[in-house]
C-alpha positions in Angstrom: -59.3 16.2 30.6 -60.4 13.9 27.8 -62.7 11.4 27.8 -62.8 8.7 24.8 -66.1 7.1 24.3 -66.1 3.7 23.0 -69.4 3.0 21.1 -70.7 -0.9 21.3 -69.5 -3.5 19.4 -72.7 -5.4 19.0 -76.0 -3.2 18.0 -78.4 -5.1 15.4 -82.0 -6.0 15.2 -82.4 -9.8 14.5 -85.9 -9.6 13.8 -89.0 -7.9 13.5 -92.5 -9.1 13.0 -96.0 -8.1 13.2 -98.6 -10.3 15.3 -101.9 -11.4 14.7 -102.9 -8.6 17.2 -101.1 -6.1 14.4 -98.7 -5.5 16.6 -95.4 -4.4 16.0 -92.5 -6.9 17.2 -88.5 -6.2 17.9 -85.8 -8.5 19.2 -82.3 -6.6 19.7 -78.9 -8.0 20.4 -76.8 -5.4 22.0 -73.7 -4.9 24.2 -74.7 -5.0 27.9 -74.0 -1.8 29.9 -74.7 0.7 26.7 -77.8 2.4 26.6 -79.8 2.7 23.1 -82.9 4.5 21.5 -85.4 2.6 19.7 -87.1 5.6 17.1 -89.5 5.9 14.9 -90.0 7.8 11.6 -93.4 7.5 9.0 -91.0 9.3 6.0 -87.3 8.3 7.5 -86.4 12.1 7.9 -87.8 12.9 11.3 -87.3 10.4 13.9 -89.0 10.0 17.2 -87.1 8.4 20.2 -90.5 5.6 21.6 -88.0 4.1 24.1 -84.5 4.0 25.9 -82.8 1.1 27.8 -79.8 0.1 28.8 -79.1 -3.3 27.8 -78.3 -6.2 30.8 -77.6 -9.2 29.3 -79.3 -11.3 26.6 -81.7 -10.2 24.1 -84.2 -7.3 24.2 -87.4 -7.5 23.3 -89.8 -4.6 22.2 -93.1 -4.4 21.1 -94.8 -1.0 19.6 -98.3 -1.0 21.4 -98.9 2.1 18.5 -98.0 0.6 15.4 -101.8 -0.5 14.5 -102.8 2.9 14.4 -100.1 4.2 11.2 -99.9 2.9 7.9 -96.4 3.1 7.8 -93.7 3.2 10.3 -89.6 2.9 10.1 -87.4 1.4 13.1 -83.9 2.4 14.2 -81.7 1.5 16.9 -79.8 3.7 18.0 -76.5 3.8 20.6 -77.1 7.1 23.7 -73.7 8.0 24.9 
């Protein structure tokens, strides 16, 4: 038996900005019915997993309630099979 897994076609982040609360802001556009990671990394070589969803329909938005508290921090998304 073989199963072929088709990843999404769609899977960006359209934009990201930081609010006068300092905190950190995503909006995703992503294939409905896959689900994704959103990770962090402070030095891009070890990456932390802060969410999973699967995506319905429309945009996603995400806000890091953590991201006052580093100096730096590094977003992926990130397609889970």
């Amino acid at each position: 038996r073989l199963n072929v897994l088709v990843p999404p076609s769609v899977m960006e982040i359209l934009s990201s900005t930081i609010s006068t609360d300092e905190l950190f802001h995503l909006i995703l556009n992503a294939d409905p019915g896959f689900g994704y990671s959103i990770e962090v990394s402070s030095d891009l070589l070890q990456w932390q997993s802060l969410t999973n969803f699967v995506q319905d329909a429309g945009l996603f938005e995400f806000i890091d309630a953590d991201s006052a508290n580093f100096r730096k921090r590094f977003y992926r998304l990130r397609w889970v099979p």
